[in-house]
FILUM-256133 format. One record per residue: x negated, y, z negated of N, C-alpha, C in turn; residue number from 1; residue in three letters. Coordinates in pm, 1 decimal, always signed. Each point is the difference from the previous one (the first is absolute). Layout:
N
X/Y/Z/X/Y/Z/X/Y/Z/NUM/Ala
...
END
This chain:
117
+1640.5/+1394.6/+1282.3/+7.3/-128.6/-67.7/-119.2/-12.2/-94.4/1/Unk
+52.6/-52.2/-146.7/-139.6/+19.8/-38.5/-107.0/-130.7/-14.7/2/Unk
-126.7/+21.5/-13.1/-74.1/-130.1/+18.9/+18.1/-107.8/-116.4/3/Unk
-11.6/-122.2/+109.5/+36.1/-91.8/-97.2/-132.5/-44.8/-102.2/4/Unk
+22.3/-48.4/-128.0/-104.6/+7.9/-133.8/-93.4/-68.6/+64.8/5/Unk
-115.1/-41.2/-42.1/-141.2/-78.0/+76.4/-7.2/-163.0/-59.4/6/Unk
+142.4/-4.3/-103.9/-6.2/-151.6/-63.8/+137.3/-44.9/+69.5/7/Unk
+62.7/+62.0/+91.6/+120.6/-112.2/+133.8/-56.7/-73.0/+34.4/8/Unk
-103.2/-5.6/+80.9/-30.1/-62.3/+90.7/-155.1/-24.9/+13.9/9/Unk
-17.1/-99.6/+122.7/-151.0/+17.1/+6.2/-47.2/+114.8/+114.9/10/Unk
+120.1/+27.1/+75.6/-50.3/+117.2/+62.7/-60.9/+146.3/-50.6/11/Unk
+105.6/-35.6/-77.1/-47.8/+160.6/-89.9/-136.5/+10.6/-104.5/12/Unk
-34.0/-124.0/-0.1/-78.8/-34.2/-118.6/-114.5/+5.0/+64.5/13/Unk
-5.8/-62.4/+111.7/-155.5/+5.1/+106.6/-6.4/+157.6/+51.7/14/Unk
+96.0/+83.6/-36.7/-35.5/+136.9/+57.7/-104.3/+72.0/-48.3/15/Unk
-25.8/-57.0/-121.7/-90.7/+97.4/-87.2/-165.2/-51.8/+70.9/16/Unk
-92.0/+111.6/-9.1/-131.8/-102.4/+126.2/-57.6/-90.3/-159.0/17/Unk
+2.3/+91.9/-133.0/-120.9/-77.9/-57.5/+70.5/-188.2/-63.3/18/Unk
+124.1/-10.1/+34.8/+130.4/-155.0/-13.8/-64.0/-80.1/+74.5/19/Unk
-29.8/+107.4/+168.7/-22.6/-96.1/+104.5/-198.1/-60.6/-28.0/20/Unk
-45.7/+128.2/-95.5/-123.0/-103.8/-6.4/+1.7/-58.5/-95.1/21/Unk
+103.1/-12.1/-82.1/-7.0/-72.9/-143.0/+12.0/-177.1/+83.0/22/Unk
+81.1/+15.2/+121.1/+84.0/-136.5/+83.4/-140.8/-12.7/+44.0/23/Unk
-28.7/+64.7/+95.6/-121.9/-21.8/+89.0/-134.8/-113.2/-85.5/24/Unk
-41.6/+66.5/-143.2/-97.7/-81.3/-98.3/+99.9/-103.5/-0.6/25/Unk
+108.0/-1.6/-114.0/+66.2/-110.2/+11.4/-25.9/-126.1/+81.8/26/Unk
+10.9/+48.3/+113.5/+95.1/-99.7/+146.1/-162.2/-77.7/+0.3/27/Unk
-135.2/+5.5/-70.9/-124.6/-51.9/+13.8/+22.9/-117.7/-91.1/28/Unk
+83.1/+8.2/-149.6/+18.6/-105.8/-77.5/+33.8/+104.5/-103.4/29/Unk
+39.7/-122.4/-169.3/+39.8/+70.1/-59.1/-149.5/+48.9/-111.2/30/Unk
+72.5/+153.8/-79.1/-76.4/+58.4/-79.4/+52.1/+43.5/-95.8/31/Unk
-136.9/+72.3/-128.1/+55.5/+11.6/-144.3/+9.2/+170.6/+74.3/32/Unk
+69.9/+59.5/-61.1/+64.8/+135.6/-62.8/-149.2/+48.2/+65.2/33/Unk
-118.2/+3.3/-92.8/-85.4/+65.3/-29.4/-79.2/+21.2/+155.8/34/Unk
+19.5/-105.4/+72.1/-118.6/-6.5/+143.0/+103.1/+92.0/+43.1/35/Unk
+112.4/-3.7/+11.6/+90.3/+89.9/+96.2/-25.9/+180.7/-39.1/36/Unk
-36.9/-6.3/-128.8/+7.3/+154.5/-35.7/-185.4/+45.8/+50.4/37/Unk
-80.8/-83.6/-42.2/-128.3/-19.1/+53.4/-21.7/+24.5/+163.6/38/Unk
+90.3/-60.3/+76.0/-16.4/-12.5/+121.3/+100.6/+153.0/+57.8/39/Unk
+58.6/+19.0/-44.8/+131.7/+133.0/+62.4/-104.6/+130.1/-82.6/40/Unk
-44.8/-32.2/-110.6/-56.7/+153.0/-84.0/+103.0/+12.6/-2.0/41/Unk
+120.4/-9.4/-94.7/+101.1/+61.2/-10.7/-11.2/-34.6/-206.5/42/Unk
+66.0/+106.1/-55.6/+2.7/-53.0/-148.6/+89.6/-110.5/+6.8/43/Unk
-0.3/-68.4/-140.8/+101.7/-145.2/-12.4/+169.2/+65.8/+16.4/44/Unk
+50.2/+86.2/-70.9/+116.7/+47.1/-1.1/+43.7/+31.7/+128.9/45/Unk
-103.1/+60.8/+117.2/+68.9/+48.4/+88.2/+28.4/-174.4/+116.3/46/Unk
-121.0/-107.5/-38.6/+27.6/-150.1/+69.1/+113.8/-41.5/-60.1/47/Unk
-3.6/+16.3/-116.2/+168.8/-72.0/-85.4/+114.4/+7.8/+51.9/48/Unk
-28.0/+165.6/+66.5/+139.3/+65.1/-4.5/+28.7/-40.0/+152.7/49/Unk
-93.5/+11.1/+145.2/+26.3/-94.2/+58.3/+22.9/-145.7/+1.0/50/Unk
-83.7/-87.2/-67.4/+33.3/-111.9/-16.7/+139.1/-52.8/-12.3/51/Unk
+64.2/+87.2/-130.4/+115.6/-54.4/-26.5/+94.6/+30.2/+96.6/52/Unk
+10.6/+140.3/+98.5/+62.9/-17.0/+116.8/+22.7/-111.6/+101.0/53/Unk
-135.2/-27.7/-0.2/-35.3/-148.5/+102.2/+84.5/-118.8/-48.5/54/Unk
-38.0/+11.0/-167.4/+107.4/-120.0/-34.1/+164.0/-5.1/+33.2/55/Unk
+25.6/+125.2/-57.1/+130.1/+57.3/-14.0/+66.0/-73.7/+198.4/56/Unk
-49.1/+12.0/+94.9/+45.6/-26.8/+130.0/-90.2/-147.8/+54.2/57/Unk
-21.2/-63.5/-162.3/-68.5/-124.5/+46.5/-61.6/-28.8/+89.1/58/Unk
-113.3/+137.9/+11.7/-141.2/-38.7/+73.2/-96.9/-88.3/-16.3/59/Unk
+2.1/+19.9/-199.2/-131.1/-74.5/-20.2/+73.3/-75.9/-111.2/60/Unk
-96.9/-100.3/-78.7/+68.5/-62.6/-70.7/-134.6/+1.6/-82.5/61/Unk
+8.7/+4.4/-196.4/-103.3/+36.5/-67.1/+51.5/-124.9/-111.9/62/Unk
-98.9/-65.9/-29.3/-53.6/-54.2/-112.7/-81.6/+3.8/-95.8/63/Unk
-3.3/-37.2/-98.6/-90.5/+30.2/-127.1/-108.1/-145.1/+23.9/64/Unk
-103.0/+61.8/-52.5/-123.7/-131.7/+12.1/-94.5/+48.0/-135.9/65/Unk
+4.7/-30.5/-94.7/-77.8/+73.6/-127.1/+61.5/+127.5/-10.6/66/Unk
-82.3/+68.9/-12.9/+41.1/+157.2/-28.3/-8.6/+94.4/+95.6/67/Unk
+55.5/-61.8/+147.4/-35.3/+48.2/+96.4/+146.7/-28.9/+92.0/68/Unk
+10.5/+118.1/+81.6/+151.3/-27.1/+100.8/-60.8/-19.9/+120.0/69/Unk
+72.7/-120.5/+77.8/-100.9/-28.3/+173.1/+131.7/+34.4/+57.5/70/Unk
-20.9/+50.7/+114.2/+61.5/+61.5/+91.8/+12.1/-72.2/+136.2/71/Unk
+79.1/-20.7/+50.5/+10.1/-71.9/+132.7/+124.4/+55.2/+84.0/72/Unk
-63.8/+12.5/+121.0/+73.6/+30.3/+155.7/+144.4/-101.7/-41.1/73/Unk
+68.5/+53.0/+58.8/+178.2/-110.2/+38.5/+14.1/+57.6/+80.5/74/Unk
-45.9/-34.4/+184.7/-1.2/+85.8/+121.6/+164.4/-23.5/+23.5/75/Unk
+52.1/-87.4/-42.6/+152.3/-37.9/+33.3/+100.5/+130.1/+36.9/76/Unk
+13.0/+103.3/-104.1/+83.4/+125.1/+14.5/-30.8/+38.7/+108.8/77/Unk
-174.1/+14.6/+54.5/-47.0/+75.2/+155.8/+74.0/-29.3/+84.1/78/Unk
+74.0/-166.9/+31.7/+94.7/-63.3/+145.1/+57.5/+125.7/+25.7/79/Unk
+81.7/+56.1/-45.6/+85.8/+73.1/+59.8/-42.0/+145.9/+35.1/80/Unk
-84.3/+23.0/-66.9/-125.2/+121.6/+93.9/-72.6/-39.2/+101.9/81/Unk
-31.6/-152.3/-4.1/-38.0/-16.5/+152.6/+83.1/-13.9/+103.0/82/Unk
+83.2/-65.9/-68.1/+138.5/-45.9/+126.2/+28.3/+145.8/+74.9/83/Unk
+27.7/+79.1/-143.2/-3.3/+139.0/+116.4/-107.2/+87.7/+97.9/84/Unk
-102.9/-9.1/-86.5/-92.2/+67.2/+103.4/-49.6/-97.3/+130.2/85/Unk
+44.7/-121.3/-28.5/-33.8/-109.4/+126.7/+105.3/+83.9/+147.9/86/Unk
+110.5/+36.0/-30.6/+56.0/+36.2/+75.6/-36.3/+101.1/+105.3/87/Unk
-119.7/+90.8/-94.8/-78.1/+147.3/+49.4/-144.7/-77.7/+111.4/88/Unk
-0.1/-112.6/-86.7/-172.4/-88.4/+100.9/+46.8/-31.8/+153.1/89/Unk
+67.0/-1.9/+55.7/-2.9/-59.7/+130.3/+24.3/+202.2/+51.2/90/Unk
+34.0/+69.6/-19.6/-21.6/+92.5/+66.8/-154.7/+52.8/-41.4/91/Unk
-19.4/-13.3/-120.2/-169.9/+74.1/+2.7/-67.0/-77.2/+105.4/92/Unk
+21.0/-133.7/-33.4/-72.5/-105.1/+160.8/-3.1/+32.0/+113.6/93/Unk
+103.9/+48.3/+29.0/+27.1/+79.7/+114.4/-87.4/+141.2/+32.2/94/Unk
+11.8/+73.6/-85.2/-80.2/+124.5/+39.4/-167.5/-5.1/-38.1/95/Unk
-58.2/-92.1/-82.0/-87.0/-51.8/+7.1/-39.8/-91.0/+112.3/96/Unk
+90.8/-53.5/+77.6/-20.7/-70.1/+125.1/-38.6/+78.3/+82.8/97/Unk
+83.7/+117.4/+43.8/-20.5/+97.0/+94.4/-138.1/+101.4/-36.3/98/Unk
-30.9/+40.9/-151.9/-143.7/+55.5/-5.2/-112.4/-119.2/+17.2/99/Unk
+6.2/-142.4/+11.6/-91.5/-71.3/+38.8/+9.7/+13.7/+176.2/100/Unk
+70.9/-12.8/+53.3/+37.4/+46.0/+163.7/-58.7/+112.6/+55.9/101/Unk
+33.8/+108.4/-66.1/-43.2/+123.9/+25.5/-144.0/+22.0/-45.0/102/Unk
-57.9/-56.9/-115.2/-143.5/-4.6/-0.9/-69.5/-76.4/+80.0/103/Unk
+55.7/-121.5/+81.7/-84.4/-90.3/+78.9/-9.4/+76.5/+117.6/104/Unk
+110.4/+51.4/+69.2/+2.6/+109.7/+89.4/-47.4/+113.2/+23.6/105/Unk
-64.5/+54.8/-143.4/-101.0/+115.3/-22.4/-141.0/-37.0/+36.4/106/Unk
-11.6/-168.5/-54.3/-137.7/-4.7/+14.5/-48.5/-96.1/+130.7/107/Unk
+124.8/-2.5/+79.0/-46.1/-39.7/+105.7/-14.3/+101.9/+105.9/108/Unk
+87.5/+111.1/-48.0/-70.4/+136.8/+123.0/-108.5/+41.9/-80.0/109/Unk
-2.6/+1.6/-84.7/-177.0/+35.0/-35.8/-94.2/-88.9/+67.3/110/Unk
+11.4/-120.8/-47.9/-97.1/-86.2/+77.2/+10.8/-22.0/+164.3/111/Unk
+93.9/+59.1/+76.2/-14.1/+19.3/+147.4/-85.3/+149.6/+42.6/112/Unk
+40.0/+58.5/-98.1/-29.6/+177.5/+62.7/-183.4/-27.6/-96.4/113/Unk
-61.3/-79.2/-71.5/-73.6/+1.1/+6.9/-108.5/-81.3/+82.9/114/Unk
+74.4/-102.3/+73.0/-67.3/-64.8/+108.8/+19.3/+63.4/+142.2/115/Unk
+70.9/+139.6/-16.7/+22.0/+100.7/+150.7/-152.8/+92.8/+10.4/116/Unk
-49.4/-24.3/-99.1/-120.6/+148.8/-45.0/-110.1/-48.3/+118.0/117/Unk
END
């Protein structure tokens, strides 16, 4: 099957890591073009060319302010990436439950076998 383009969806669009830190600055407030290429070290063409992905699956939403484009988070598309990975959280809870169990249990035979000495 072949993969679906990176402007379907927002799933596909958050796949890329340097999207997810373009979201990550974002998700702090909005910004011009220039702090984002400043802050990633990435040239402007290669932020553009993500950017407009982000738009393209209405991540972010960009306005003009002088001679300058501001950039802003639209976490809205994410619902349905959380809705799904919410489904995966009650089992990580779970096995994270049991390595908090199993570590309290480690360090309580430590702390007996060191009060046996």
């Amino acid at each position: 099957m072949a993969r679906a383009a990176t402007t379907t969806d927002a799933f596909n669009a958050v796949a890329e890591p340097r999207r997810r830190q373009i979201l990550d600055l974002l998700a702090t407030g909005e910004r011009p073009v220039n702090d984002l290429v400043q802050l990633l070290g990435l040239a402007q063409p290669q932020v553009s060319k993500h950017l407009r992905v982000l738009r393209e699956v209405d991540l972010v939403h960009v306005r003009d302010e002088g001679r300058q484009r501001m950039y802003r988070l639209n976490a809205e598309p994410l619902k349905p990436l959380h809705d799904w990975l919410s489904k995966y959280e009650q089992s990580w809870n779970k096995r994270f439950d049991l390595m908090d169990s199993v570590l309290d249990e480690l360090k309580e035979t430590e702390h007996d076998n060191d009060h046996d000495d």
